[in-house]
N, C-alpha and C positions, 0 to 999 in steps of 0.2 A: 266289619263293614266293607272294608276291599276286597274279603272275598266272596261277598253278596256281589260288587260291584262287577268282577273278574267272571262271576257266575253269568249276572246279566247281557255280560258283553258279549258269550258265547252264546246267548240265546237270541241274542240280535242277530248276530252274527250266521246260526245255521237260520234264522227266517228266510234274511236277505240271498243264500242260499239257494233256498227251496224257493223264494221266490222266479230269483233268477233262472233257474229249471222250467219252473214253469211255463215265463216268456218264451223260451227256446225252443219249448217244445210245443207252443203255438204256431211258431214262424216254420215248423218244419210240417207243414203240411205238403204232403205230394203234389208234383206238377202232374197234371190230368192232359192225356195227346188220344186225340180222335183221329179214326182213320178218313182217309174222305174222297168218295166216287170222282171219276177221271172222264172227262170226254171218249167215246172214239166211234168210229164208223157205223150210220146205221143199218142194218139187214132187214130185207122184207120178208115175208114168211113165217112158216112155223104155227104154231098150237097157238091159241087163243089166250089163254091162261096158262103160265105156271108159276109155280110154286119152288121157291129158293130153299130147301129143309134146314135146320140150323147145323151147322158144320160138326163132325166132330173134332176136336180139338186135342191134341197131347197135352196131355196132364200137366208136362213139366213146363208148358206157354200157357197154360189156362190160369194165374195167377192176379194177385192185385200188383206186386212190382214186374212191368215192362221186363221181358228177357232180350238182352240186349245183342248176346250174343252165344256161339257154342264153337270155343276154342279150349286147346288144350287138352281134352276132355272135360270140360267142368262148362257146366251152365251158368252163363256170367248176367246177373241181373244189372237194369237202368236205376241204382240209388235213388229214390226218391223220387223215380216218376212211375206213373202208373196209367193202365187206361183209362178213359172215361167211363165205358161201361163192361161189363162180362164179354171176353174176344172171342167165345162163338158169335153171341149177339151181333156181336158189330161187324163181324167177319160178312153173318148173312144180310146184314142192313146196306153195306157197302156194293155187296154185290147185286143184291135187287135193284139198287138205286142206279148202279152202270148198266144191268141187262135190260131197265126199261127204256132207258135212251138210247141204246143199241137196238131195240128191239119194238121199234114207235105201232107197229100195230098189233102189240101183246100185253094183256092185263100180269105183270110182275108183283107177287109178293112175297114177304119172307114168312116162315111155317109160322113164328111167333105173333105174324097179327093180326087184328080185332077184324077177318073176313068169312064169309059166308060163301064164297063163290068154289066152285071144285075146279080144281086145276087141271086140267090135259095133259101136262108134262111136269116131270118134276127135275130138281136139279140138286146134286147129292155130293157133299165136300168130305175130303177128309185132309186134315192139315197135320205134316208133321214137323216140318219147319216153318218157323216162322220170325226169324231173327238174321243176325249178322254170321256169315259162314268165317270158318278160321281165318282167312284173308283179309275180313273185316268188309263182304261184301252181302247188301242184301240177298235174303234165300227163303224162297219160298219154295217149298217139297210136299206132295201127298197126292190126293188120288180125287180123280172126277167121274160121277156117273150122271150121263142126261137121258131122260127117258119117261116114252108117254107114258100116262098112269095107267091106261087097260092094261090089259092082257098082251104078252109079246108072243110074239113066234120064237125060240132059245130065251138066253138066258139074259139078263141085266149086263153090259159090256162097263167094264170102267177100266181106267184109264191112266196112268201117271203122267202129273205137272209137274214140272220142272223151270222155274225163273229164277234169276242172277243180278240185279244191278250192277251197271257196269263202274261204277263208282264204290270208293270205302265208305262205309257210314256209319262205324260201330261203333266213331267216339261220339256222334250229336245222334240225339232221340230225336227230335226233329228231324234234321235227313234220313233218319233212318225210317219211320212212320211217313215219310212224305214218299220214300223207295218202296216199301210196301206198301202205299196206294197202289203206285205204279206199278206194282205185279201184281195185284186183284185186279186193274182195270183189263190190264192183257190176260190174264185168267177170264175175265168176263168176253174179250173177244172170241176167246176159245169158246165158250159155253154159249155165245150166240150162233156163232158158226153152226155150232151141231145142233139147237133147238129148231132154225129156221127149216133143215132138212131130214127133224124125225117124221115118222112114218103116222099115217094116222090112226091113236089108237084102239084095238079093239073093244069093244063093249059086249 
């Protein structure tokens, strides 16, 4: 009988166990951080329509956990937070949303949506950083090409970007996501600059 008893109590005993697991791994649901469009200056000019294409992205930032930083050599991920949605997507959503307000007499959209309209220019990302640089500063690094849709005279020109926060931010995801707005909005000033004074396309 006591070691029916002794049997019982370790079968309570891993429930409340495995219950407790359970709860824990309720509460450990990721914090979800969206990036979000920045004011700045607006430019008259330029194509009537363009089109933001979705960025490419390096593989080792295209993830569900936040990379928070790349020190050391080792890509250091944000424990338990993650983006909102896929960082091409939101990469090109952020920017559309700043090049339209930079850019008040041009229909902006991003390649992913629900439009019918054909673009005149188009605007072409490539990102290979996108995280806290070893000093613990934000760093956005890769390549831009803006350019009508016809036919050009040479070749498609691109370009490298280059932004730095002048602040550390690679222990809060927070500052760090609100430092990379701020280098996509000045990324977007760059990419207005050059849409208001492309050429107009050939057809």
């Amino acid at each position: 009988m006591a070691q029916f008893s002794s049997f019982s109590t370790r079968l309570l005993f891993a429930g409340c166990m495995l219950s407790l697991t359970g709860l824990s791994g309720c509460s450990s649901d990721p914090k979800l951080y969206t990036l979000a469009p920045l004011p700045g200056a607006s430019q008259m000019g330029g194509p009537t329509v363009v089109e933001v294409r979705t960025p490419v992205v390096a593989m080792r930032l295209d993830r569900d956990t936040i990379v928070r930083a790349n020190q050391e050599y080792q890509t250091k991920l944000a424990s338990g937070d993650s983006w909102s949605e896929a960082l091409p997507n939101m990469i090109a959503h952020t920017l559309t949303t700043d090049l339209a307000q930079r850019l008040p007499g041009t229909t902006v959209f991003a390649q992913d949506d629900a439009v019918t309209t054909t673009p005149s220019a188009y605007v072409e990302v490539t990102i290979r950083n996108f995280e806290a640089d070893a000093a613990g500063h934000a760093l956005i690094m890769g390549m831009l090409s803006v350019h009508p849709a016809g036919k050009m005279i040479g070749p498609v020109l691109t370009q490298p970007f280059v932004w730095k926060s002048a602040e550390t931010v690679d222990k809060d995801t927070v500052k760090l996501t609100a430092a990379l707005s701020q280098g996509l909005s000045v990324l977007a000033d760059q990419i207005a600059a050059q849409v208001r004074v492309l050429p107009t396309p050939v057809r």
